[in-house]
C-alpha positions as CSV (number, residue, x, y, z in Angstrom):
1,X,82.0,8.8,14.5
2,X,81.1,6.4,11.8
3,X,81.1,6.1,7.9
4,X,79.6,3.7,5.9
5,X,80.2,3.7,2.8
6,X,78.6,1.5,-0.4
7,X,78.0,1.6,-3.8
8,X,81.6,-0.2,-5.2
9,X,81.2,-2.9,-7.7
10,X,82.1,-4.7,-11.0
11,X,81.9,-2.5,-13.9
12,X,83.1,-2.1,-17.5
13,X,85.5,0.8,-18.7
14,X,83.3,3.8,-19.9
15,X,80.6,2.8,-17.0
16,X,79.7,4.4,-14.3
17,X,79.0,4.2,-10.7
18,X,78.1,6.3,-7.7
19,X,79.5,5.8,-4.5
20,X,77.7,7.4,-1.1
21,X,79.1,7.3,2.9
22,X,76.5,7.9,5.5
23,X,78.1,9.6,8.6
24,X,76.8,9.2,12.0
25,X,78.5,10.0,15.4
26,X,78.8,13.4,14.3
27,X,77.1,17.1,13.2
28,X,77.8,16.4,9.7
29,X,77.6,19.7,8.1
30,X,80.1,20.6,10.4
31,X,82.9,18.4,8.7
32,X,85.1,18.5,5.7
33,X,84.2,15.0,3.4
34,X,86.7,13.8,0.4
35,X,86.9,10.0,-1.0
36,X,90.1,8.9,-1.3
37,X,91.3,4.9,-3.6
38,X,94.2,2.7,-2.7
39,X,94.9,0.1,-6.3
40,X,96.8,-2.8,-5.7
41,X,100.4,-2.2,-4.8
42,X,100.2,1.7,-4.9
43,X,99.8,4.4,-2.4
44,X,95.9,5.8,-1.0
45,X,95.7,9.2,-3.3
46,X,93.2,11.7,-2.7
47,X,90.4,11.9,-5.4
48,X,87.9,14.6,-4.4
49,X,87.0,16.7,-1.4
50,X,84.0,19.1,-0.3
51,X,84.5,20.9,2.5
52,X,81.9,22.3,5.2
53,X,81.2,25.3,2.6
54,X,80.9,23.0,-0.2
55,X,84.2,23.8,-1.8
56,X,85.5,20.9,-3.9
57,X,88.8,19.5,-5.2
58,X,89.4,17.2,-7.5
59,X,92.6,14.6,-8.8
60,X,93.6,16.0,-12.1
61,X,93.1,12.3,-13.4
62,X,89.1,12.6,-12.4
63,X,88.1,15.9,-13.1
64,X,85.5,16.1,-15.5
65,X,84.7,12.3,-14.9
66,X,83.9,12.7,-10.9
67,X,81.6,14.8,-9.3
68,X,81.3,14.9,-5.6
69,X,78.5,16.1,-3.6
70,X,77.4,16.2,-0.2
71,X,73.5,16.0,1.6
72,X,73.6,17.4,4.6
73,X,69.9,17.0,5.5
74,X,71.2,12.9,5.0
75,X,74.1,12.9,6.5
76,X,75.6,11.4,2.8
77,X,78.7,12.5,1.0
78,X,78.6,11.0,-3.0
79,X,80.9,10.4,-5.6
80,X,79.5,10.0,-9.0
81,X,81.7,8.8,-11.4
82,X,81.5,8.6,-14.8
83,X,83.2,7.5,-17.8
84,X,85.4,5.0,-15.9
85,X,88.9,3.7,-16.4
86,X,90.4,0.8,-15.8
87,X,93.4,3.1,-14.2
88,X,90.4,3.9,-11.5
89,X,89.9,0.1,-10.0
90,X,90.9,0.3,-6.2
91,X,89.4,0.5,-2.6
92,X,87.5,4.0,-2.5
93,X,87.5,5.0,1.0
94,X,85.2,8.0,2.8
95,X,87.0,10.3,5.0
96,X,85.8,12.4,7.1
97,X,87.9,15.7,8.8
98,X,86.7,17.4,11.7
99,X,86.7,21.0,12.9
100,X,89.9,19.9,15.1
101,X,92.1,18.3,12.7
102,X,90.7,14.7,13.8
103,X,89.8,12.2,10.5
104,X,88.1,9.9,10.1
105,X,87.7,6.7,7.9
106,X,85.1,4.4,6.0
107,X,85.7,0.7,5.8
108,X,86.2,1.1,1.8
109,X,84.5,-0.3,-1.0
110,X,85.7,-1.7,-4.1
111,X,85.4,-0.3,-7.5
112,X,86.7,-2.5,-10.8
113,X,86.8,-1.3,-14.1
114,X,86.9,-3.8,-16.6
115,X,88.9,-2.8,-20.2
């Protein structure tokens, strides 16, 4: 299994990006999807999830500002996020959770948000 994820960049504070992870190796629409950042010095959190039924979670600190979505017909899980802070600068990474417990991970991509 494989996720490639893309879309990270450079970006000022109120900006907005969207991130997407292409997953092969895998039946995709078969697999839970959520994005999870690392910032410097601090601990990966979680920041959204879909699952196979396309129910979604978000951080309290991104609702409203994130939307995640999932096309299954592309094998592509997105994150749109809007209205960026500079609190949201870190390594977003794709993971992926399969129908056994197994998870998998993207390489990451960087996001930074300029104040």
């Amino acid at each position: 299994v494989q996720l490639q994820a893309s879309g990270g960049g450079l970006v000022q504070a109120g900006g907005s990006l969207r991130l997407s992870c292409v997953v092969s190796g895998t039946i995709f629409n078969l697999n839970d999807m959520g994005w999870l950042r690392q910032a410097p010095g601090k601990q990966r959190e979680l920041v959204a999830t879909i699952d196979r039924d396309a129910n979604i979670n978000y951080a309290d600190s991104v609702k409203g500002r994130f939307t995640i979505s999932r096309d299954n017909t592309k094998n592509t899980v997105y994150l749109q996020m809007n209205s960026l802070k500079a609190e949201d600068t870190g390594v977003y990474y794709c993971n992926l959770r399969s129908m056994k417990g197994r998870q998998y991970w993207g390489q990451g991509t960087q996001v930074t948000v300029s104040s």
